[in-house]
C-alpha positions, 0 to 999 in steps of 0.5 A, a space after each residue: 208505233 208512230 207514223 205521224 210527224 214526229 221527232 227525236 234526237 237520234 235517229 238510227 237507221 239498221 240497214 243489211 249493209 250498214 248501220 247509219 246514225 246521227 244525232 239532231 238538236 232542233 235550233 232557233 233557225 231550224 235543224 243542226 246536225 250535231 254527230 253522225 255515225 256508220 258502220 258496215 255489217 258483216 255480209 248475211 248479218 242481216 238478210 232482206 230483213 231478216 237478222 241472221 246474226 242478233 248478237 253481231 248487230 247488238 255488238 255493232 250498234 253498241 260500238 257505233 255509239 261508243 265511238 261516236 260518244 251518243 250518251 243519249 239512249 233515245 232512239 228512232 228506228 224504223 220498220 219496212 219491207 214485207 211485214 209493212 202494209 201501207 194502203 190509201 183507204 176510203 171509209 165512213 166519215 168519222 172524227 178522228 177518236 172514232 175513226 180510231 176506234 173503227 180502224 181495226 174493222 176497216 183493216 180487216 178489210 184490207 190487210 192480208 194477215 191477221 188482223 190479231 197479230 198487226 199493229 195499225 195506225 191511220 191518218 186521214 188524207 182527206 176528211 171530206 170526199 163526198 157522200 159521206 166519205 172519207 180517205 185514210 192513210 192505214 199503216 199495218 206491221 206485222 207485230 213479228 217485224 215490230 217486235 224483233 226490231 224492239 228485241 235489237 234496240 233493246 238489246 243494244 241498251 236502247 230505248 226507242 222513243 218511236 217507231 216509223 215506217 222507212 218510206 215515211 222517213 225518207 219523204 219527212 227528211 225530203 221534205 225538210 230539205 226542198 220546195 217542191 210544186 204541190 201538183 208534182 208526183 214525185 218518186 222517192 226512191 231509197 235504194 238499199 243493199 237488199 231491196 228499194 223502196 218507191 214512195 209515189 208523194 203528191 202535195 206531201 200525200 203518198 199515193 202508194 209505196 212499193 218495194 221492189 227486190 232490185 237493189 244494191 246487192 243485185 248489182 254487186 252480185 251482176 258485177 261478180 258473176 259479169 267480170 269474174 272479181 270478187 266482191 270487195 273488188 265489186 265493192 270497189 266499182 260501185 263506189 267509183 274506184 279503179 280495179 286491175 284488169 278491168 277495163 272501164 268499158 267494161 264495167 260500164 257495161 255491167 252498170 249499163 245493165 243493171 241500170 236499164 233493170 232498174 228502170 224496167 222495175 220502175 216501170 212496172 210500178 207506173 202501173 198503179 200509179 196510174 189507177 192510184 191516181 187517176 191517170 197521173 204521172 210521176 214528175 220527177 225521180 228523188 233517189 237516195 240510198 247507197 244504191 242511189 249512188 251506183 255509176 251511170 244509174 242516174 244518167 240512165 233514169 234520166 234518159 229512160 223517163 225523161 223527167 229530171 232524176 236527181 240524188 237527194 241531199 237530205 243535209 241541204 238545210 240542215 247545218 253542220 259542222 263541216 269538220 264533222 265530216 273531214 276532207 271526203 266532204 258530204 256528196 256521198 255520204 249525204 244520200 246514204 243518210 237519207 233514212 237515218 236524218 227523217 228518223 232524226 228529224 221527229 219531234 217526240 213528245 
């Protein structure tokens, strides 16, 4: 597995709602986004995780790279969710050859499974803190979550040249599209159907990461049960879109909701963020995600935290081709690419 800042061409993000893709040539200038591609899945196809449907997903990458006529089988995916450990460590100083050869040791230490049945990975932070320390970044997947998502590439036909933590996706393609302070937290929040992830990051370090179970199904799900509409109805809401027979002050409402519930699972998180970092403060929020998108969710984080909230563009400095994506343009497609261009974006050697 690969945790480092590495690249590819094809970066494949499997989602439980959608599957996004899209293809990266690295230029003279920098990065140019040459194909991309999105597909929906059907509902329970993927569940937290966890895939219900194996045969429906395979079918459903194989026909997004037919369709998008990818010829490359090289891919980057990426793992999350429960059976990814990501932990800010402090261990004996050591060179990064023997760091390696001690890590499983220190895991052992830190990571609530059997250590037998993880894959690790580390990168050290910080390699002198005194004493005689110093402080690593250690990544743990459980070998089950690694190895049905290498199952699912396989089966698609696909070779994935690289594995990546989701988090670490999302905060490389930040980090490829804007200039950010060195002393500012900043909140990277990808918002997916099931679940969201926060990836706290100081001067390109993550101070921790957390995944939270409010997401974009959550609020789907609040829609129906609140206006009494089905869920393509509900679907419809959220992308902005009238539905008959309901009022505007009234789905206002339900957002105003399921916005304020969000905030609150932000700020539960404030907590460790203030023990992980000594008493800082997160600066400013980056949401992304489909569920970045969700009326009013913005404009609520905003007032609630009083820091500048804004929805990531992770083509800002990537060019491309605007035909590529027709008259609808980039503005709401962009965040929902946010995992999948990190992905792309690796350099694989």
């Amino acid at each position: 597995m690969v945790f480092g800042k590495k690249a590819a061409t094809v970066g494949l993000d499997i989602g439980s709602s959608h599957i996004k893709m899209v293809e990266i040539q690295k230029t003279g200038k920098g990065f140019s986004l040459s194909n991309y591609g999105m597909v929906p899945l059907l509902p329970e196809a993927i569940v937290e995780g966890e895939i219900m449907d194996r045969t429906l997903v395979i079918d459903t990458i194989k026909n997004l790279f037919e369709t998008r006529k990818i010829k490359s089988n090289e891919v980057v995916s990426s793992v999350s969710g429960r059976g990814v450990i990501v932990k800010r460590i402090t261990m004996d100083k050591l060179k990064e050859q023997e760091a390696r050869e001690r890590i499983k040791w220190e895991a052992e230490q830190h990571v609530p499974f059997d250590i037998s049945d993880v894959t690790l990975d580390f990168q050290i932070l910080n390699p002198d803190l005194g004493n005689n320390q110093m402080e690593v970044l250690l990544v743990a997947a459980k070998n089950e979550t690694v190895n049905a998502q290498l199952d699912l590439l396989s089966g698609a036909g696909l070779n994935p040249v690289a594995m990546d933590y989701g988090a670490f996706a999302v905060q490389n393609a930040y980090e490829a599209n804007y200039d950010v302070p060195a002393e500012e937290i900043v909140a990277l929040v990808h918002i997916g159907a099931d679940s969201t992830n926060i990836n706290f990051v100081k001067a390109g370090v993550p101070y921790f990461t957390r995944d939270l179970p409010i997401a974009g199904n959550a609020c789907l799900q609040l829609i129906q049960k609140n206006l009494g509409i089905s869920y393509d109805q509900a679907s419809e809401l959220i992308r902005g879109e009238a539905v008959s027979d309901v009022s505007s002050d009234s789905s206002a409402s339900v957002f105003n909701s399921f916005a304020e519930d969000f905030a609150s699972s932000i700020e539960r998180t404030l907590s460790f963020l203030a023990m992980s970092g000594g008493g800082e403060r997160m600066s400013r929020v980056v949401m992304s995600g489909g569920g970045a998108l969700i009326p009013s969710l913005h404009d609520h984080l905003k007032e609630r935290f009083g820091i500048p909230v804004e929805i990531a563009n992770p083509l800002q400095k990537i060019t491309y081709d605007p035909g590529l994506f027709g008259s609808s343009g980039t503005d709401k497609l962009a965040p929902i690419l946010m995992l999948a261009v990190g992905l792309g974006l690796r350099e694989v050697k």
